[in-house]
C-alpha positions as CSV (number, residue, x, y, z in Angstrom):
1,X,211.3,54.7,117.7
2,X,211.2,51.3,118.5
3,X,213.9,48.1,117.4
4,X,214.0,44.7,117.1
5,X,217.0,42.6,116.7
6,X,217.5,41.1,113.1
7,X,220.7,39.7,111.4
8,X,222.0,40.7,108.4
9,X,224.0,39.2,105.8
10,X,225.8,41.3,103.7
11,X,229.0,40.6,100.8
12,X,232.0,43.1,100.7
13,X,234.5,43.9,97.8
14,X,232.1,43.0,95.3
15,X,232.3,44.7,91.7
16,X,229.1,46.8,91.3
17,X,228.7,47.6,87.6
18,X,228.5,51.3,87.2
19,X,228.3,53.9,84.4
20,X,232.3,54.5,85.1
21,X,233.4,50.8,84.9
22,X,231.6,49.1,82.9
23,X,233.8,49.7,79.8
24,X,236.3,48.0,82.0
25,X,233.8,45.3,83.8
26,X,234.4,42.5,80.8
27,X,237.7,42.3,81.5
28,X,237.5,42.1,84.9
29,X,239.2,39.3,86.2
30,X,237.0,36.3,88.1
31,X,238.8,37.0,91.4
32,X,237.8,40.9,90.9
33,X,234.3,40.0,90.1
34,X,233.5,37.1,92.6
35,X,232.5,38.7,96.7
36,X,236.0,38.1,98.6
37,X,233.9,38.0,101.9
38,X,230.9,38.5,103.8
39,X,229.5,40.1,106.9
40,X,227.1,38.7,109.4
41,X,226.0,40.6,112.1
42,X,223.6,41.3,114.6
43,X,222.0,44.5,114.9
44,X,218.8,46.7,116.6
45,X,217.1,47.9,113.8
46,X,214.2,50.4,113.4
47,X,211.3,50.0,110.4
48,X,213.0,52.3,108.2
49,X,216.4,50.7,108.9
50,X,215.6,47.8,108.1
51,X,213.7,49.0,104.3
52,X,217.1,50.9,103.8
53,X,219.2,48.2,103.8
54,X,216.9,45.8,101.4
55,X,217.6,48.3,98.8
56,X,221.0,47.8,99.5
57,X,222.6,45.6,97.0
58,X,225.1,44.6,99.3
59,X,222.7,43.4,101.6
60,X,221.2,39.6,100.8
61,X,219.6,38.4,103.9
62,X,217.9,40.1,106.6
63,X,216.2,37.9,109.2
64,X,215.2,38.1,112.7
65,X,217.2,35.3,114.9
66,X,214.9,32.6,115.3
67,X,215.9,30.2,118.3
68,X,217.9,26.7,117.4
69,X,217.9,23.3,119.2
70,X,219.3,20.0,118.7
71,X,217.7,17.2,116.3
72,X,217.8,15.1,119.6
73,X,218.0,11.2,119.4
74,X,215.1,9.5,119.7
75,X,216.4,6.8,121.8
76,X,220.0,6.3,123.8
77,X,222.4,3.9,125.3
78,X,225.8,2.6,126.8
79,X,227.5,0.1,124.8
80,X,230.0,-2.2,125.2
81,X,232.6,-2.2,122.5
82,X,233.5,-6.0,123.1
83,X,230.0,-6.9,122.0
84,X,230.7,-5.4,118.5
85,X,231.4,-6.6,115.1
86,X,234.7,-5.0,113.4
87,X,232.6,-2.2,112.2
88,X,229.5,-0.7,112.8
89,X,226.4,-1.3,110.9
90,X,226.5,2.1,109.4
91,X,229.8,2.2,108.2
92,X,229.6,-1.0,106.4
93,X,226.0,0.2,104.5
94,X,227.7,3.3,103.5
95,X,230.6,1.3,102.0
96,X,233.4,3.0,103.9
97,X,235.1,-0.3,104.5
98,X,235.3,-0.5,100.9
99,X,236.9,2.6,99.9
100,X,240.2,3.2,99.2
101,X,239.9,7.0,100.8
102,X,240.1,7.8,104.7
103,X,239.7,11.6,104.6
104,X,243.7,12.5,104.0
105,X,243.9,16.3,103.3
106,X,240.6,16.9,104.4
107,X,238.8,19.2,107.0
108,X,235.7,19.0,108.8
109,X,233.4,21.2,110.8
110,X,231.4,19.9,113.6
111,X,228.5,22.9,114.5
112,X,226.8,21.2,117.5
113,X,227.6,20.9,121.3
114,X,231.0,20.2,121.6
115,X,233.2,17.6,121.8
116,X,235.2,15.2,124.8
117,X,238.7,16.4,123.5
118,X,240.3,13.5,125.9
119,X,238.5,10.9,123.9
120,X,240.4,8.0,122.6
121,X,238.6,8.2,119.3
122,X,240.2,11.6,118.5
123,X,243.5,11.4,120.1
124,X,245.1,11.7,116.5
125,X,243.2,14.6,115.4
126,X,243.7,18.4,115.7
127,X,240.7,19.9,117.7
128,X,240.4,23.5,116.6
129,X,237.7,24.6,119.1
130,X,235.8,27.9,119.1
131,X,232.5,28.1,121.8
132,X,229.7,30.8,120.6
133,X,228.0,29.7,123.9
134,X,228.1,31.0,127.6
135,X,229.2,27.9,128.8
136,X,232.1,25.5,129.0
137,X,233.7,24.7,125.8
138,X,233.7,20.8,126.6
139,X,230.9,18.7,125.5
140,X,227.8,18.5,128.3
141,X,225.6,17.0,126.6
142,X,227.1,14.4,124.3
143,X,225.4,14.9,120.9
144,X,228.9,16.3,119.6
145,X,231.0,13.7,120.4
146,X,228.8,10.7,119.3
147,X,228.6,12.9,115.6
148,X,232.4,13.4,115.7
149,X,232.8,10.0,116.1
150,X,230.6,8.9,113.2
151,X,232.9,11.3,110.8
152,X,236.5,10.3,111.9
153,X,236.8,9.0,115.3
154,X,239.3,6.7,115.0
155,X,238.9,2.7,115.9
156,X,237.9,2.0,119.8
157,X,239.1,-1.5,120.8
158,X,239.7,-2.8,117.2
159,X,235.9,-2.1,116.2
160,X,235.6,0.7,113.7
161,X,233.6,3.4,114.2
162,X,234.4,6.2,112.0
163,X,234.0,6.6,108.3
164,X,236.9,9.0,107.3
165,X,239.0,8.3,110.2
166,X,242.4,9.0,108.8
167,X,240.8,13.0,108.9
168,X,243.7,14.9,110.7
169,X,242.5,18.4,111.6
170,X,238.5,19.2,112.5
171,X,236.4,22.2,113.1
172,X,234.8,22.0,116.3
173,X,232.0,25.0,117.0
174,X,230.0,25.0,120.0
175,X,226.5,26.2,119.0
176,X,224.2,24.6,121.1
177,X,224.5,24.9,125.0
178,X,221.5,24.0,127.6
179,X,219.7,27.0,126.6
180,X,219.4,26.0,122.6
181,X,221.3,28.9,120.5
182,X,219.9,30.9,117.9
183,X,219.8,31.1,113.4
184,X,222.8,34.3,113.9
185,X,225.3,32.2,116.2
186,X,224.4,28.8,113.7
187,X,225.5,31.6,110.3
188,X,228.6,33.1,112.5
189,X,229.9,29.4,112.8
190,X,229.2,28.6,109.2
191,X,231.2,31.5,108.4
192,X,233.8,30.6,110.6
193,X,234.7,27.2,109.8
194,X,234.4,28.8,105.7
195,X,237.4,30.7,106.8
196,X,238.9,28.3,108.8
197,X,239.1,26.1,105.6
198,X,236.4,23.3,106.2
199,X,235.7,21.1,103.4
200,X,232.6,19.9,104.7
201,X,230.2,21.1,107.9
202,X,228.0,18.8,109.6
203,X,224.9,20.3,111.3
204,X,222.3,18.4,113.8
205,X,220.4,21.2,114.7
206,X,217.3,22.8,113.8
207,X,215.0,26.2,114.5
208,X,212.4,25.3,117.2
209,X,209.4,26.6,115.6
210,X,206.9,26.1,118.9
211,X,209.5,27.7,121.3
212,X,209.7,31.1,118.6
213,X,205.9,31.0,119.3
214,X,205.9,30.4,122.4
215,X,208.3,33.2,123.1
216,X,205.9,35.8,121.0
217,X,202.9,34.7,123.3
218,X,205.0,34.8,126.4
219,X,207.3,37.5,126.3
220,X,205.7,39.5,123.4
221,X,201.8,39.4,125.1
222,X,200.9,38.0,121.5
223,X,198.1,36.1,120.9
224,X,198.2,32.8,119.0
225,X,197.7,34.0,116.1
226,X,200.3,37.1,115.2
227,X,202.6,35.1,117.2
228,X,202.5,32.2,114.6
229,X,202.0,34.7,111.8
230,X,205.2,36.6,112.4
231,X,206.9,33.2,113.3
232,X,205.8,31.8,110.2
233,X,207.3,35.0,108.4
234,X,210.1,34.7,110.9
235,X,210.6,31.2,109.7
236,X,210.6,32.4,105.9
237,X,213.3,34.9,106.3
238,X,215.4,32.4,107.9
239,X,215.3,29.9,105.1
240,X,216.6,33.0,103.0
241,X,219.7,33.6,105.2
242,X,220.9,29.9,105.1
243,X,220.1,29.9,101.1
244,X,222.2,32.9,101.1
245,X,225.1,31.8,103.2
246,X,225.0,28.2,101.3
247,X,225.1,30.6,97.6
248,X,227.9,32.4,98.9
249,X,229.6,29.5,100.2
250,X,229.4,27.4,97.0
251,X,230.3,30.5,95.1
252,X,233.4,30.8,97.2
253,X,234.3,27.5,95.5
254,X,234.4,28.5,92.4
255,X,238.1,30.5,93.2
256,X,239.6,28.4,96.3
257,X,239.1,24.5,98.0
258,X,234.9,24.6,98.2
259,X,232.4,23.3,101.3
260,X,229.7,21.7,101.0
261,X,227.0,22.1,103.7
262,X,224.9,18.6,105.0
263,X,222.2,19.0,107.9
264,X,219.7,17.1,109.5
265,X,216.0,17.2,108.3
266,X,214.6,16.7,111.8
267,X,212.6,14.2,113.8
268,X,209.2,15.7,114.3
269,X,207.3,12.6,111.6
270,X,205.6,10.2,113.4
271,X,205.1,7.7,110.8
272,X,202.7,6.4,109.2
273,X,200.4,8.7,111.4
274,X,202.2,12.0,109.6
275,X,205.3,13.0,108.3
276,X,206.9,17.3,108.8
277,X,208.8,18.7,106.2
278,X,212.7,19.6,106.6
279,X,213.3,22.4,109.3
280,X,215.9,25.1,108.6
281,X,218.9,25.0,108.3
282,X,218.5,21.5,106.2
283,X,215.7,23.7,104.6
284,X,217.8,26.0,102.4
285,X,218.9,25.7,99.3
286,X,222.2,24.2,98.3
287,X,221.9,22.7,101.9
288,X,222.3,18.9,102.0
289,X,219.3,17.8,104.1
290,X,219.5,14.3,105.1
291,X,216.9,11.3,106.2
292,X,217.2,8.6,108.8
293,X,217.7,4.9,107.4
294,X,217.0,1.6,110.0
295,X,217.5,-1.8,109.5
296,X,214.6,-4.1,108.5
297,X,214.3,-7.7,107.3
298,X,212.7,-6.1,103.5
299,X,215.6,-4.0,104.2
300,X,217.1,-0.4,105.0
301,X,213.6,1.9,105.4
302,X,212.3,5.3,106.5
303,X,212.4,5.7,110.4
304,X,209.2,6.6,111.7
305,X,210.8,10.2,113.3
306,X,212.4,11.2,109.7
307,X,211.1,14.5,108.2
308,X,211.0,14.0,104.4
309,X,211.7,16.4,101.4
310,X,215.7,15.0,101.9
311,X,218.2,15.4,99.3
312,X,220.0,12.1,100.4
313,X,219.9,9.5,103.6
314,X,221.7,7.9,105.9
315,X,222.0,5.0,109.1
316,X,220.3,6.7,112.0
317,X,218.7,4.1,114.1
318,X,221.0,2.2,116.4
319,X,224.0,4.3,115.6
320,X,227.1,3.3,117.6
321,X,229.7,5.7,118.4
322,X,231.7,7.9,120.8
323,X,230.3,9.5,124.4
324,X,232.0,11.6,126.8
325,X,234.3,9.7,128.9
326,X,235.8,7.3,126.3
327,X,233.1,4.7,126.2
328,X,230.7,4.4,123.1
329,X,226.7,4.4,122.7
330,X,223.7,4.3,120.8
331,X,221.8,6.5,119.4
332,X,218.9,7.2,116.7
333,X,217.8,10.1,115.1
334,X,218.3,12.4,111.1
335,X,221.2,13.3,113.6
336,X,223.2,10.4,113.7
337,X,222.7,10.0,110.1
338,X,224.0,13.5,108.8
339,X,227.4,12.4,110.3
340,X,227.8,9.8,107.7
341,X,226.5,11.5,105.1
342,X,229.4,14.2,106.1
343,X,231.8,11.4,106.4
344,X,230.9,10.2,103.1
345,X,231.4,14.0,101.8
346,X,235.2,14.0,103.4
347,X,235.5,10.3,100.8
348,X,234.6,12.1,98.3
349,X,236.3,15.0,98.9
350,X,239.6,13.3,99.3
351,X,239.0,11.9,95.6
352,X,238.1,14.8,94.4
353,X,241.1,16.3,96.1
354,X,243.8,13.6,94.6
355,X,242.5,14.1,91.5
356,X,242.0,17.7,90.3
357,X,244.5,19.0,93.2
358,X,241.5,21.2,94.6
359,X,237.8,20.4,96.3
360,X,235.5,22.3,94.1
361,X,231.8,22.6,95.9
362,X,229.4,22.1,93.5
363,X,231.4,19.3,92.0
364,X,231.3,17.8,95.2
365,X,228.0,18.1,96.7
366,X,227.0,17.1,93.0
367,X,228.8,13.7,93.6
368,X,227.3,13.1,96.8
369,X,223.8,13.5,96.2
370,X,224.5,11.2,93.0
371,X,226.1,8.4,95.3
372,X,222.9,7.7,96.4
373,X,221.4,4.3,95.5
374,X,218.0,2.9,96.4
375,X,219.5,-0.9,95.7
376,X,219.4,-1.7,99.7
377,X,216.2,-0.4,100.8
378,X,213.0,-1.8,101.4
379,X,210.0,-2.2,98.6
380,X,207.7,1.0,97.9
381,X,210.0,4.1,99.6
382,X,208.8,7.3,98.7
383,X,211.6,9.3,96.9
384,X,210.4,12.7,99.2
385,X,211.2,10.3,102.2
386,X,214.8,8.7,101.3
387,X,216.1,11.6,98.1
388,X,218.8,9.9,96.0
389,X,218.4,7.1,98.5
390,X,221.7,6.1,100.4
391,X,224.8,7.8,100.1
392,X,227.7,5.7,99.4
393,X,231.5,5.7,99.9
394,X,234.0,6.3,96.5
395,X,235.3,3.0,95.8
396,X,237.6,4.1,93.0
């Protein structure tokens, strides 16, 4: 009988009503009622296996593990910090120099390719690294460690670079090696920087749609057709899992310090020729998905590579920040703007934190998507393009 891999997302220590306790279940206290964890696991399944275990109730995702790549920048380069104002463009249209918070108490995951743990923009923070690759656990590529900086790298050379840079301990997971990585490592690391107590994770990745398709056709024998078709259904399933895992994770809120969850929408639009929707992860709900600001002289607009369907946006052309080796560089891309909208979140977060003693997710990512203010951007944006508009920094 033949398998196929497939991940499945299942909840444990949940209170399922029954004839014997449901006399008791109104009393139950929140803590007995609420799931006190969850699985997720990869596992060869048959046909029947897999219809077993949607009856389950435990059970509330089952998809196959669709492959995962970077939101890569659209354009890249050295910089040299002497050339620089005090802070970077970014960080003053998000108001950051303006608020009173630095990201005290909070903690931040980083799900992406690393980081350069010797930089000097994260000397003062504890790195709390876990690799799901087979490679090194040190930044290759440089995509980590330019986002890293954008959240709380600390100044380089007097010019400010980071938005909650007084952030003390961070989450890094390495997800992404040369080869991509795949929808079950991206939920594992969720799940792990959950437990690890993250306040907020930042995500600059994305399924790669063509390369499931191509792998079908290639590997498979598939022609074009059931390959897209059972990528497309592929693709479905694994909206489900990150809706799932971002329900279980806000719910989680509800009884200890909450996440919130902000990923990039993607660069596939080529604007004003035609514009793609959000790509998974950003794609599920209770997912922050974020859109790419630039500079202009009507103002901040669209860039041309943003998907639209966002829930907020962000700077993302001309982003300065750390590289590997301790210098800085530009990039552009929805991947250099999720970092400040995840900056933003650790503002906020702090606030929320100084006030009620606790971070409570919904709360949270309620406040963030209402930060958003259309005030700086150009005439005639299309609210599917920009969401609430730009996310700004508590300033009280």
């Amino acid at each position: 009988m033949s398998t196929d891999k497939y991940v499945v997302l299942r909840t444990r220590n949940i209170v399922v009503p029954t004839l014997d306790n449901i006399g008791t279940l109104g009393r139950a206290s929140a803590s007995e009622l609420a799931p006190q964890s969850i699985e997720i696991n990869e596992a060869d399944l048959t046909a029947k296996e897999r219809s077993n275990l949607r009856r389950d109730p435990r059970v509330r995702a089952i998809a196959p593990p669709m492959p995962m790549k970077l939101v890569s920048p659209m354009e890249a380069s050295d910089v040299d910090a002497s050339t620089l104002s005090s802070s970077t463009w970014g960080v003053q249209a998000v108001r950051a120099t303006e608020s009173p918070f630095d990201g005290s108490g909070i903690t931040v995951a980083v799900l992406d390719t690393g980081i350069d743990p010797n930089h000097p923009a994260f000397q003062t923070v504890e790195l709390l690294r876990r690799n799901f690759t087979s490679e090194g656990e040190d930044d290759q590529n440089g995509h980590g460690t330019h986002c890293a900086g954008t959240i709380f790298g600390q100044d380089i050379n007097g010019k400010r670079i980071g938005i909650a840079r007084n952030i003390k301990r961070a989450l890094i997971g390495k997800v992404l090696g040369n080869g991509g990585g795949s929808s079950a490592t991206i939920a594992q690391a969720i799940q792990w920087a959950v437990n690890e107590g993250a306040h907020v994770v930042s995500m600059s990745l994305g399924i790669d749609f063509p390369g499931f398709v191509e792998w079908l056709i290639n590997e498979k024998g598939l022609n074009v057709n059931p390959a897209t078709s059972i990528a497309l259904e592929a693709y479905r399933a694994n909206i489900n899992l990150f809706t799932e895992l971002s329900n279980f994770v806000r719910a989680q809120g509800s009884f200890a310090d909450g996440t919130v969850i902000v990923a990039a929408s993607g660069n596939e639009s080529v604007r004003p020729q035609y514009e793609i929707a959000v790509a998974p992860p950003a794609a599920g709900t209770g997912i922050i998905a974020v859109g790419a600001l630039g500079e202009t002289p009507n103002g901040l607009d669209v860039a041309s590579f943003s998907n639209n369907q966002v829930d907020v946006s962000a700077p993302g052309v001309g982003i300065i920040s750390a590289v590997p080796g301790g210098g800085l560089g530009s990039k552009s891309g929805t991947s250099m703007a999720t970092p400040h909208v995840a900056g933003v979140a650790a503002l906020w977060a702090q606030r929320q934190l100084d006030m009620a003693g606790r971070v409570e997710s919904n709360t949270l990512l309620a406040q963030l998507i209402a930060s958003g203010t259309t005030v700086p951007l150009a005439p005639n944006v299309e609210e599917e393009d920009v969401g609430t508009g730009l996310v700004q920094s508590p300033v009280n």
